[in-house]
C-alpha positions as CSV (number, residue, x, y, z in Angstrom):
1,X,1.3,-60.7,-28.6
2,X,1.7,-62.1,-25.3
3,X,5.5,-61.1,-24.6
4,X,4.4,-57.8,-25.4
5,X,1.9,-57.1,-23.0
6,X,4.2,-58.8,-20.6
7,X,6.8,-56.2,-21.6
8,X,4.6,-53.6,-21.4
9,X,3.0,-54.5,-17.6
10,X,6.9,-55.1,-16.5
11,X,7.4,-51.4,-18.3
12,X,4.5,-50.1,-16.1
13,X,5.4,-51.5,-12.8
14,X,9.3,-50.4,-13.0
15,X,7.5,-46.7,-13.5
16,X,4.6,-47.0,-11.0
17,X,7.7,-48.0,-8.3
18,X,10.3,-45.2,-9.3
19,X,6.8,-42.7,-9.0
20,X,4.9,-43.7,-6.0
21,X,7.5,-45.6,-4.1
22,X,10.5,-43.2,-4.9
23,X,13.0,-46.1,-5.2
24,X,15.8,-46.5,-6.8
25,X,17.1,-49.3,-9.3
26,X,19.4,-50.8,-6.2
27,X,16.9,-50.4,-3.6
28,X,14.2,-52.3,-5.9
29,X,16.9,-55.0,-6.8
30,X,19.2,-55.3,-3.6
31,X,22.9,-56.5,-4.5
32,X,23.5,-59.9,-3.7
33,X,26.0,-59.3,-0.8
34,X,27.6,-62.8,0.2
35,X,25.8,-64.3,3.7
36,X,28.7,-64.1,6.4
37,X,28.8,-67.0,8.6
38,X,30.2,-66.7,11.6
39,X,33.3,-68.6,12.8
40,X,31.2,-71.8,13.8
41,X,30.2,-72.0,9.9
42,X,26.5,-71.4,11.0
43,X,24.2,-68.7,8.9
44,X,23.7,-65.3,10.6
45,X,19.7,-65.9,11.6
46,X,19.4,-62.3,11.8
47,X,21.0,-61.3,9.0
48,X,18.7,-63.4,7.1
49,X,15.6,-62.5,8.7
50,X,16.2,-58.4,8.3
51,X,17.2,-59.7,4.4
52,X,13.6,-61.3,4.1
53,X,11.9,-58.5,6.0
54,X,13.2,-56.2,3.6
55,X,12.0,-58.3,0.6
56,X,8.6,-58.6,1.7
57,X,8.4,-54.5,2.3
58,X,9.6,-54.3,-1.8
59,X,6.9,-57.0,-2.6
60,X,3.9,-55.0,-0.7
61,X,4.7,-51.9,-2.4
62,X,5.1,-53.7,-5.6
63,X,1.9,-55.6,-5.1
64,X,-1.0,-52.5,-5.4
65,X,0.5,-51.4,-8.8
66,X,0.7,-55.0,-9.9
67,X,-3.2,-55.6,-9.1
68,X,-3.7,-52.6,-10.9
69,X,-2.0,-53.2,-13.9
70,X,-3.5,-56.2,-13.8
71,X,-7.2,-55.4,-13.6
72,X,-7.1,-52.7,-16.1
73,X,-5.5,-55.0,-18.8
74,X,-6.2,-58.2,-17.9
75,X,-10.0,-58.7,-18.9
76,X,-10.0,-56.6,-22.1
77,X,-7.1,-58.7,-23.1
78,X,-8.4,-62.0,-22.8
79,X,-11.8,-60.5,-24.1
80,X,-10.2,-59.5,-27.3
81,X,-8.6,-63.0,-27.6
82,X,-11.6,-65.1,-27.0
83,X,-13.8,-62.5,-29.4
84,X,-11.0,-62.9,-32.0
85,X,-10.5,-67.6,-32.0
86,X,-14.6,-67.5,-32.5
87,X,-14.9,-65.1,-34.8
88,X,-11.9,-67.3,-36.6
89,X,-13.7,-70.0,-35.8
90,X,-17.0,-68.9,-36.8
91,X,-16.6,-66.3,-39.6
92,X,-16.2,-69.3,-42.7
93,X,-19.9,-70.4,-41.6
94,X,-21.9,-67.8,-41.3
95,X,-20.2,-65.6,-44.4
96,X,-21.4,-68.8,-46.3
97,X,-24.7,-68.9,-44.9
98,X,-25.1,-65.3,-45.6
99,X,-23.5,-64.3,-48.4
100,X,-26.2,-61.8,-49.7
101,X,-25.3,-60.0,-47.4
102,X,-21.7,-59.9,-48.1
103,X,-18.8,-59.0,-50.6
104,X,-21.1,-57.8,-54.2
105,X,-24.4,-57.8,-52.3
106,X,-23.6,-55.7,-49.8
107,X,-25.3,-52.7,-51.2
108,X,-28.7,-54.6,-50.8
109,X,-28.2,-54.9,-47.4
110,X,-30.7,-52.0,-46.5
111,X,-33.2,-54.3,-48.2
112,X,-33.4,-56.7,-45.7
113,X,-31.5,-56.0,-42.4
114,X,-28.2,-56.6,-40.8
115,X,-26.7,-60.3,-40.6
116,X,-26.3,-62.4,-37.7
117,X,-22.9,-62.8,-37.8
118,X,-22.5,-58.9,-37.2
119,X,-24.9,-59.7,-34.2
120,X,-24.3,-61.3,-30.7
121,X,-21.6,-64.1,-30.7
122,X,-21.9,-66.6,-28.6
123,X,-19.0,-68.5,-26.9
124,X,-18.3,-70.6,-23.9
125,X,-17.3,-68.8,-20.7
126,X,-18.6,-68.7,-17.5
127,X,-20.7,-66.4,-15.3
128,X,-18.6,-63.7,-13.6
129,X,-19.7,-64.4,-10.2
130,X,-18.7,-68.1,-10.5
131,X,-15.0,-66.6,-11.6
132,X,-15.2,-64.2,-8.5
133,X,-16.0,-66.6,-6.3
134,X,-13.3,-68.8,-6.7
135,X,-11.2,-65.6,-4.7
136,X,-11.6,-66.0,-1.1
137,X,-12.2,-62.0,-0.8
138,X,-15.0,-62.3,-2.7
139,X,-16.7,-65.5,-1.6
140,X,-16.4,-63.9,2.2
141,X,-19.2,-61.1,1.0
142,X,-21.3,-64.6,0.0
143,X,-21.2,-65.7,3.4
144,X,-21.8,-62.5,5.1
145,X,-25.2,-62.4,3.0
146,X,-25.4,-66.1,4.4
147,X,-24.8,-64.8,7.9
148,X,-27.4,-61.9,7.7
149,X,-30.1,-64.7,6.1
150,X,-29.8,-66.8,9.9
151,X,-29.9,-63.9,11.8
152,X,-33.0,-62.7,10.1
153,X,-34.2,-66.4,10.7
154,X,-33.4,-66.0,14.5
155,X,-34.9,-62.9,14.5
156,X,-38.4,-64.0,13.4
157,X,-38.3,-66.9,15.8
158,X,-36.9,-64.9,18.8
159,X,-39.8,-61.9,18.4
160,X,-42.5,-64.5,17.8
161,X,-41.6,-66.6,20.7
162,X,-41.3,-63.4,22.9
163,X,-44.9,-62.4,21.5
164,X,-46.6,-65.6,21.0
165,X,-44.9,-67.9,24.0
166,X,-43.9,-70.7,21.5
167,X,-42.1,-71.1,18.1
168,X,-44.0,-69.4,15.2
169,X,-43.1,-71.4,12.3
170,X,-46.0,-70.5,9.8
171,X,-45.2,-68.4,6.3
172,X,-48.3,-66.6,5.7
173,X,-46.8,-64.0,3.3
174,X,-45.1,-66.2,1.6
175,X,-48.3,-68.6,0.8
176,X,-50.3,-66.1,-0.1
177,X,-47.9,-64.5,-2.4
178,X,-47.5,-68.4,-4.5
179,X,-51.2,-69.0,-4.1
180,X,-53.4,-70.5,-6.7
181,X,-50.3,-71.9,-7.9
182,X,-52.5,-74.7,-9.8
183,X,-53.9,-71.9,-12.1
184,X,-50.5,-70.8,-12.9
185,X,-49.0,-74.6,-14.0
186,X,-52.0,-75.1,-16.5
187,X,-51.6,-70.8,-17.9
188,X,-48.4,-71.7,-18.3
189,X,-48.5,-74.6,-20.0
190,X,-50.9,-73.4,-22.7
191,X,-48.6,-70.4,-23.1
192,X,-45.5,-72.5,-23.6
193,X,-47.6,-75.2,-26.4
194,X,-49.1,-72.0,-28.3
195,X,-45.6,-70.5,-28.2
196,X,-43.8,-73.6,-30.0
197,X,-47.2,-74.5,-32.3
198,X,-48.1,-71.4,-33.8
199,X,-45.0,-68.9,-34.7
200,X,-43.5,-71.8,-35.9
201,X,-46.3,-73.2,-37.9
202,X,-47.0,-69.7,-39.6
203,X,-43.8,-69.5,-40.0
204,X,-43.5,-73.0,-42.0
205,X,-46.5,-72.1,-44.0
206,X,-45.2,-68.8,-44.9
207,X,-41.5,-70.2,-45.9
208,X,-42.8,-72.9,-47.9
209,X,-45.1,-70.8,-50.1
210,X,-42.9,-67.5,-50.3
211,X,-41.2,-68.4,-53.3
212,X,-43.9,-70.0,-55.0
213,X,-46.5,-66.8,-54.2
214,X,-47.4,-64.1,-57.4
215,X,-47.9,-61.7,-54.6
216,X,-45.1,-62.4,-52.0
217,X,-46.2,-59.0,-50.3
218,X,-49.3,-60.0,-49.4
219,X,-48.3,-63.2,-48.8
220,X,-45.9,-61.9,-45.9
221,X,-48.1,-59.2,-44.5
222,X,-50.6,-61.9,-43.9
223,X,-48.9,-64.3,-42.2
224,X,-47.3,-60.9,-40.6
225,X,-50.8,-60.2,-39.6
226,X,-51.6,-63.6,-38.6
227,X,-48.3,-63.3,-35.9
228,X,-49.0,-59.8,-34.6
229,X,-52.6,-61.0,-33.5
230,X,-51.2,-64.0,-32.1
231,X,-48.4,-61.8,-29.7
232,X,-51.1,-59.4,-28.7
233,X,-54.3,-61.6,-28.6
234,X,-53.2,-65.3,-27.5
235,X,-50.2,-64.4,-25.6
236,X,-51.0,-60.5,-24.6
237,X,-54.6,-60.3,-23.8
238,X,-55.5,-63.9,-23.4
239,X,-52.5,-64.1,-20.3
240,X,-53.8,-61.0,-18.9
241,X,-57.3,-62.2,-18.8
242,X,-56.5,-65.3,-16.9
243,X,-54.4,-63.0,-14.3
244,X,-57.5,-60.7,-13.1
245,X,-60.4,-62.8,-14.1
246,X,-59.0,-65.2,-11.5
247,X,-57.6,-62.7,-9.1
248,X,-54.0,-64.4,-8.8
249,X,-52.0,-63.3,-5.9
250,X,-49.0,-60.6,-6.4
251,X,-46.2,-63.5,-7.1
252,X,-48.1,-65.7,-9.3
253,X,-49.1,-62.8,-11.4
254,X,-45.1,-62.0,-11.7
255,X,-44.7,-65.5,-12.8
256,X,-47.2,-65.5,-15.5
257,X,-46.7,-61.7,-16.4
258,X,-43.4,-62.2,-16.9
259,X,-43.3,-65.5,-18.7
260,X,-45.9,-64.1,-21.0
261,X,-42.8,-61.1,-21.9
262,X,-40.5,-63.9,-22.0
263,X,-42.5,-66.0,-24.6
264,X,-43.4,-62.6,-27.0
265,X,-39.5,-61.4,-27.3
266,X,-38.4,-65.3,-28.0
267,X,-41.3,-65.7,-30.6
268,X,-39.7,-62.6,-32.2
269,X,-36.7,-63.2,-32.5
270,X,-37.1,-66.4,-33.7
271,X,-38.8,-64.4,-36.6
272,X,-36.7,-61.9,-36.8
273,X,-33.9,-64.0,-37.6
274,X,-35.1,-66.5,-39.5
275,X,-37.4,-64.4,-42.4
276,X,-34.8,-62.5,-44.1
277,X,-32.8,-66.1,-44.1
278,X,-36.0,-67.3,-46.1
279,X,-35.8,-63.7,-48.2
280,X,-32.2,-64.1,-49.0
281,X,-32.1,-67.5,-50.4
282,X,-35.5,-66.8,-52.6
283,X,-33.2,-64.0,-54.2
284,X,-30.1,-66.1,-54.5
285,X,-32.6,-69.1,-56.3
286,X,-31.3,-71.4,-53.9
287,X,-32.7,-74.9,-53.9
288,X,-33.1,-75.3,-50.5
289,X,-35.4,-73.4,-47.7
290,X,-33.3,-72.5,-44.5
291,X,-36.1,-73.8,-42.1
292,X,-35.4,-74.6,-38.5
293,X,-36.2,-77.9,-37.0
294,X,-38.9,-78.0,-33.7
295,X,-36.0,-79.2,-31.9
296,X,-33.9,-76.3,-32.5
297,X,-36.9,-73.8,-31.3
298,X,-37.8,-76.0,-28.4
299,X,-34.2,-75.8,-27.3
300,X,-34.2,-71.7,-28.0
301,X,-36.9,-71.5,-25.8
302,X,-35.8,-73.0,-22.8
303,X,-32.2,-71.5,-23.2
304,X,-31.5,-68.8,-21.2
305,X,-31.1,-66.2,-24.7
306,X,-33.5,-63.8,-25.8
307,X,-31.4,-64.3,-29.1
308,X,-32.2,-66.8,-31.9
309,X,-29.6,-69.2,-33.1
310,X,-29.9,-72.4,-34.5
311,X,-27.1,-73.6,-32.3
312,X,-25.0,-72.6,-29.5
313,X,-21.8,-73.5,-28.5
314,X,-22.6,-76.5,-25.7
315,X,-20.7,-77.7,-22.5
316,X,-19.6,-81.3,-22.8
317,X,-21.3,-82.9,-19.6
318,X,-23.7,-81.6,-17.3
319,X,-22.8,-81.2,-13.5
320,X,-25.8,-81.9,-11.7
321,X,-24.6,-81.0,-8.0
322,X,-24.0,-77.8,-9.6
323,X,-27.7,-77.3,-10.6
324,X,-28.6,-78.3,-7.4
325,X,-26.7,-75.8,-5.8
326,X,-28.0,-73.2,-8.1
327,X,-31.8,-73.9,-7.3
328,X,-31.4,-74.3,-3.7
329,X,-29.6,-70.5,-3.9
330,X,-32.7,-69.5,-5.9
331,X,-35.2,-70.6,-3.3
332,X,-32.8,-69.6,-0.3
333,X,-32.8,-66.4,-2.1
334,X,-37.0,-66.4,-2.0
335,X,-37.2,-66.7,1.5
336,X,-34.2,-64.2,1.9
337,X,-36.9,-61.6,0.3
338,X,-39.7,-63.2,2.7
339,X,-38.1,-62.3,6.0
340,X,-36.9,-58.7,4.6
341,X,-40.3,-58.2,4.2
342,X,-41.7,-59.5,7.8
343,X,-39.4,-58.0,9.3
344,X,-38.0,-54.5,8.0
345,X,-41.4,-53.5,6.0
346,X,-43.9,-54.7,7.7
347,X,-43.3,-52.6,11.1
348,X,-42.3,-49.8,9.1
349,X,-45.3,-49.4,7.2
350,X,-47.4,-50.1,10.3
351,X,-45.8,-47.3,11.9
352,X,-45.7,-44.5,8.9
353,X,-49.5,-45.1,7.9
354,X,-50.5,-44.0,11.8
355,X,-49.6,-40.5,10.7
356,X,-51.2,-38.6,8.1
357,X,-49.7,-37.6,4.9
358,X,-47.2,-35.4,4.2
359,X,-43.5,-34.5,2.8
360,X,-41.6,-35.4,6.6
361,X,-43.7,-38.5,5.9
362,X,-42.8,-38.9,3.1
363,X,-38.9,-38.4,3.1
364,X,-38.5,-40.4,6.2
365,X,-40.1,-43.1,4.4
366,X,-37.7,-43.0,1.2
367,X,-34.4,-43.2,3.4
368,X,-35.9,-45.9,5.7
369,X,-37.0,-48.1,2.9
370,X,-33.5,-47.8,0.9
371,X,-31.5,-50.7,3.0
372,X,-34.7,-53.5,2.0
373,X,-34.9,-51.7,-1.7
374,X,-31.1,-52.3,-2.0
375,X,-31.0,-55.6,-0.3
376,X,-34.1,-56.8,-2.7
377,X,-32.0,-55.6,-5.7
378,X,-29.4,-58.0,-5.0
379,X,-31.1,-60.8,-4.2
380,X,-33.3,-60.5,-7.4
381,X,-30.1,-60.2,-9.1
382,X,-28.8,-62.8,-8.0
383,X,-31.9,-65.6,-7.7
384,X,-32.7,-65.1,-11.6
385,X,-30.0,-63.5,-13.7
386,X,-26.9,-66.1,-11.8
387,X,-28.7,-68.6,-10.1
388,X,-32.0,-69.3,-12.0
389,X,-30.2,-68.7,-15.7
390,X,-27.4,-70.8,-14.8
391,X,-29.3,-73.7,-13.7
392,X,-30.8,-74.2,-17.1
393,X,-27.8,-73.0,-19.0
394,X,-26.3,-76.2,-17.4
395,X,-29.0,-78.2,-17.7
396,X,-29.1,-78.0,-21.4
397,X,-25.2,-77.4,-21.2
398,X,-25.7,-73.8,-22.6
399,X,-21.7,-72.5,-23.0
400,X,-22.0,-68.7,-22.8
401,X,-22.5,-67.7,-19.1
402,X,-22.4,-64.2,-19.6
403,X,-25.7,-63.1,-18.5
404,X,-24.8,-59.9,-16.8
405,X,-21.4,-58.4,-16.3
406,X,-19.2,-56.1,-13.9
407,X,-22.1,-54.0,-13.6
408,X,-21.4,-52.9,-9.9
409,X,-17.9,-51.3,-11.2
410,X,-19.8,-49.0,-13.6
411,X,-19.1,-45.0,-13.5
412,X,-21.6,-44.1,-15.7
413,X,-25.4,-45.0,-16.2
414,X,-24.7,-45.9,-19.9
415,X,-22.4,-49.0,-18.9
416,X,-24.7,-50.0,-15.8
417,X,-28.1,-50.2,-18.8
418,X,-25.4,-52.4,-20.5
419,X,-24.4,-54.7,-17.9
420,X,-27.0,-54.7,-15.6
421,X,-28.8,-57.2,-17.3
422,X,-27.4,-58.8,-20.8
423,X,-29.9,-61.1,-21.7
424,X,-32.6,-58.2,-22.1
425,X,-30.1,-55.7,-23.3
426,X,-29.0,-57.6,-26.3
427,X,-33.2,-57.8,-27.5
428,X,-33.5,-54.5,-26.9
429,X,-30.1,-53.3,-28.6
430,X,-30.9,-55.9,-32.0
431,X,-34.3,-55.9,-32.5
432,X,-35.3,-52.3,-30.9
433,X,-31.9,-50.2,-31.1
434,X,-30.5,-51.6,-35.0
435,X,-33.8,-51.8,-36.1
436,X,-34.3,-48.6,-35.2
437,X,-31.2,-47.3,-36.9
438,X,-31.8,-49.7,-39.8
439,X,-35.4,-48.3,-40.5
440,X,-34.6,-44.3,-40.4
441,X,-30.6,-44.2,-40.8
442,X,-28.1,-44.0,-38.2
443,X,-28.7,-39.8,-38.0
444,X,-31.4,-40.6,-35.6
445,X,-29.5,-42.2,-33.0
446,X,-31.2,-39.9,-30.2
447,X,-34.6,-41.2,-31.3
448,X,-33.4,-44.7,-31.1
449,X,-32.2,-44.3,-27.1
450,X,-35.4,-42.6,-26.4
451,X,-37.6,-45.4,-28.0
452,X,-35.7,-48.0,-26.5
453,X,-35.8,-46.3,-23.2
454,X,-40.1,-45.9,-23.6
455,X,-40.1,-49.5,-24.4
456,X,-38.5,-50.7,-21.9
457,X,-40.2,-48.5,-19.5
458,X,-43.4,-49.1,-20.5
459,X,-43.0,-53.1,-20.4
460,X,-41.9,-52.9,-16.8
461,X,-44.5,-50.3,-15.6
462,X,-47.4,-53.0,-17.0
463,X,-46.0,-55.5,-15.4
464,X,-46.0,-54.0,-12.0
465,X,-49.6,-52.4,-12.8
466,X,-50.8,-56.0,-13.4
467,X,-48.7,-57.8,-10.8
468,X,-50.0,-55.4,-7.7
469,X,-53.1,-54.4,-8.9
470,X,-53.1,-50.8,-9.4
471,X,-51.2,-48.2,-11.4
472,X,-48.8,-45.7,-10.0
473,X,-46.6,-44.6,-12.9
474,X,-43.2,-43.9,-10.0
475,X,-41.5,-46.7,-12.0
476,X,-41.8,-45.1,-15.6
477,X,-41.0,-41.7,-13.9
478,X,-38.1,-42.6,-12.7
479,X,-37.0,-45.1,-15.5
480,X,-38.4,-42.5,-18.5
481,X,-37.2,-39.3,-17.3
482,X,-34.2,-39.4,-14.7
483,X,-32.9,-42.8,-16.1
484,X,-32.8,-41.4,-19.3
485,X,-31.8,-38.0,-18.6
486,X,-29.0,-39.9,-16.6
487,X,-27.6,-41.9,-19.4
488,X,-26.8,-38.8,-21.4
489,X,-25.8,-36.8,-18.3
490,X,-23.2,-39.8,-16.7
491,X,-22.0,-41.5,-19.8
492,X,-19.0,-43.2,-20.7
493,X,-16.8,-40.4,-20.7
494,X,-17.1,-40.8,-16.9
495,X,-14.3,-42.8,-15.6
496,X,-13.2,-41.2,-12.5
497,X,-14.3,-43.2,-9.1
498,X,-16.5,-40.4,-8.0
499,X,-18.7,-41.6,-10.6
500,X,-18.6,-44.9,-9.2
501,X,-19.8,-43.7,-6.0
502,X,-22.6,-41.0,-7.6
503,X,-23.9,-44.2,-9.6
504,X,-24.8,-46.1,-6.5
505,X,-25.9,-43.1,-4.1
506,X,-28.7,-42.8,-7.2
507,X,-29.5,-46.5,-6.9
508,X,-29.9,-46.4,-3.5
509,X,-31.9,-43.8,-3.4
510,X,-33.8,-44.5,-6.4
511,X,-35.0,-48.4,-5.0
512,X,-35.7,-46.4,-1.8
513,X,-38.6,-44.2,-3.8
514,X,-39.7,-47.5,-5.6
515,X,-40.5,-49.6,-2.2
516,X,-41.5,-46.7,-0.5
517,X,-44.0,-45.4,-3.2
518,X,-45.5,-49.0,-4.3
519,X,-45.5,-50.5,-0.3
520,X,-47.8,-47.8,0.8
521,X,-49.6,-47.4,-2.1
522,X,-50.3,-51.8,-1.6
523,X,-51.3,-51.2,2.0
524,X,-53.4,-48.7,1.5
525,X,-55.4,-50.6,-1.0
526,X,-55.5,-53.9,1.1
527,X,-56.8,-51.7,4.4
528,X,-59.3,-48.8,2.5
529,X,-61.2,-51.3,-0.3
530,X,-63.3,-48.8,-2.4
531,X,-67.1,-50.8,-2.8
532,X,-68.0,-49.6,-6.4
533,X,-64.5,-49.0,-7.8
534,X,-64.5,-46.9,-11.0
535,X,-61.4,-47.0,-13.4
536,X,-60.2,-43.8,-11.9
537,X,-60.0,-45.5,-8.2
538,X,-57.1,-47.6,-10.3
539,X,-55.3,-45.2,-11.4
540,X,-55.8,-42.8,-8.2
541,X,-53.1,-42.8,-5.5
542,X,-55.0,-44.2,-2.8
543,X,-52.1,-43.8,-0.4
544,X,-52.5,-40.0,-0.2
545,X,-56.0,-40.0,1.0
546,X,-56.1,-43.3,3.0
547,X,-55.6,-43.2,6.7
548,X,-55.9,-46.6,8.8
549,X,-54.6,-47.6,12.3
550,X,-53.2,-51.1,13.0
């Protein structure tokens, strides 16, 4: 298999040459023509130096078509490899584990649901950004984020040293964004304990008595019952309660909003993958309950899956200076944020709320707030889905690293949904997408996209209602309506470059409209307070109405 794809990238590059580089088969393999000496029996120097010269300008013009032979066929072939020796390695167990599922059973398959094994595999490989950086090309756009992080720094000291006569070294924003950071420790803590207690403990009960129940349906919908109150009372309401009754500032509410997600989808899945193991093996009259041990859920959830397995392939030590590095990148990546803020919002919003409102206003705001939107994309990206996730992947010597993929390469919204962010995307594609599909038949594959899409939009529109205080549906608009109109429109049949370039041009303009809309919406709430504010003053643009000076 090798030796063919060698044969077949040799093939290509003998064809890109004679097409692009109109050369023949002597000019792209020169004769050996004997070295003349001359009569002292010393090499001709220049004879040798035009010979090299000449070999280096065949080698250049071979080199683009190499790279991008290379690049197209590289990845998918080692992709194909790995995904084949684990699901040789791994195909014996689970077809055992799940044979109801399988072979004579299969038509009962609709009963339950699909099997893990036809789910996620997981394998050991590494983070792409950790394989990019290795290339010096690649680790030189690092340090240029690096370099723009001190000049920020030197920035902020030179301007408050110009306005205040000494060295400003306080972080205002940045402490009152973390503050009350005591109330978020002891919120999360009694998330975490009721997360591992009670799913599992309903769980337990229900497993143990399934079998021996007269009325296993009522037996399930109660515990059922017992679980969906839990998600939306203990975890749901009971986080959101402790968010505005205490009035936590915007970045401890993210922490507690989003950990409260975090703990529903992992209490699901753990469900979801483990019930129809206790179904199957009551129908095959096996002996022997398939219950998970605590440890194997504690692990699942601080492993950095939204997917349920009773074990994952593990890393065989843990390098600590590694996680080290990874959580100093996180925080570096925190303060990156903080001076983006101070010093490219802050006078910009200062500036546009002076006039009054209107579309000049508003357009000059959009394009003026794209370079921060964009640069807080990244740095998000980067701080939690390769930085934060790979801390604890190594920490608890998690093997598969692939928490987000080539995602900046993608030519069509479709791919970016996919790659963007893996860890969400596989919940959403198992337990939302196949479920979906599973439930009303694969001719309402539509349907399924368009719930997923509401979903997900809805989930990320609360958590930025809760988190800033207010609600200003431009998130859900945009994810809802364009993002979804856009996955149909630019899907995968898109491979030209051009798409490439549309893709981003939508981003950027897209995370200008978010910061732009939700900054002066914030600071037109924090500077025109309402006394006696009704329900509607929440859900009422205050921005357009609002007019303060400085």
């Amino acid at each position: 298999m090798v030796s063919e794809e060698k044969t077949s990238l040799r093939n290509r590059l003998s064809k890109s040459s004679n097409e692009n580089g109109e050369e023949d088969e002597d000019k792209r393999e020169p004769k050996k023509e004997p070295v003349e000496t001359p009569n002292n029996g010393q090499f001709d120097v220049k004879q040798l130096i035009s010979k090299k010269l000449q070999l280096t300008v065949e080698a250049e013009q071979l080199k683009p078509f190499f790279m991008k032979e290379v690049g197209s066929h590289f990845d998918d072939f080692v992709t194909n490899l790995i995904e084949k020796s684990a699901s040789l390695d791994k195909g014996g167990c689970a077809v055992t584990s799940f044979s109801g599922f399988e072979g004579e059973n299969s038509h009962r398959a609709k009963d339950l649901r699909a099997p893990p094994e036809q789910g996620k595999l997981f394998i050991v490989r590494q983070s792409l950004l950790d394989e990019l950086f290795e290339v010096d090309h690649i680790r030189t756009i690092y340090h240029m984020f690096i370099a723009l992080l001190i000049i920020f720094i030197l920035s902020t000291l030179v301007v408050d040293y110009i306005d205040e006569g000494r060295l400003v070294l306080e972080f205002s924003l940045l402490s009152y964004a973390f503050g009350k950071f005591s109330i978020v420790l002891w919120t999360w803590w009694a998330m975490f304990l009721s997360t591992l207690s009670v799913p599992y403990y309903l769980f337990l009960h229900w497993a143990n008595g399934y079998r021996q129940s007269s009325h296993p349906v009522l037996h399930s919908l109660f515990h059922g019952s017992l679980f969906v109150l839990f998600q939306i009372g203990a975890l749901g309401f009971g986080s959101t309660y402790v968010v505005l009754a205490y009035a936590l500032p915007p970045a401890s509410r993210f922490i507690v909003i989003l950990e409260q997600i975090r703990f529903i989808m992992k209490a699901h899945s753990f469900v979801r993958e483990n019930v129809p193991r206790v179904m199957d093996s009551a129908k095959q009259k096996s002996r022997t309950v398939p219950i998970p041990t605590v440890g194997q859920y504690l692990y699942f959830l601080f492993a950095p899956t939204l997917i349920y397995r009773d074990s994952y392939p593990r890393t065989p030590t843990i390098r600590w200076g590694y996680v080290a590095t990874q959580f100093a990148q996180t925080f570096g990546c925190i303060f990156y944020i903080y001076y983006i803020f101070e010093r490219l919002c802050g006078p910009l919003f200062r500036n546009i709320q002076q006039e009054p409102f209107s579309a000049r206003v508003l357009i000059l705001c959009v394009f003026n707030c794209i370079l921060p939107g964009v640069l807080f994309q990244f740095l998000t990206f980067f701080a939690f889905l390769h930085c934060w996730l790979n801390a604890f992947a190594e920490m608890l010597r998690f093997g598969d690293r692939m928490f987000y993929k080539d995602w900046w390469n993608s030519t069509s919204f479709a791919n970016y949904y996919r790659t963007w962010n893996v860890v969400v995307h596989d919940w959403l594609y198992y337990y939302a997408y196949k479920d979906f599909l599973w439930f009303f038949t694969k001719k309402f594959k539509s349907a399924a996209i368009l719930a997923v899409f509401a979903v997900s939009a809805v989930v990320h529109e609360y958590a930025l209602a809760l988190c800033l205080s207010f609600f200003y549906p431009v998130l859900f608009v945009l994810f809802m309506f364009f993002g979804m109109a856009f996955n149909f429109i630019v899907n995968d049949s898109r491979k030209r470059p051009i798409w490439n370039v549309m893709m981003w041009a939508s981003l950027f303009v897209g995370h200008g409209i978010i910061m732009c809309f939700y900054s002066q919406e914030w600071h037109a709430r924090q500077h025109c307070p309402l006394k006696n504010a009704t329900f509607l003053d929440y859900v009422r643009p205050r921005s357009w109405t609002c007019r303060y000076v400085f």
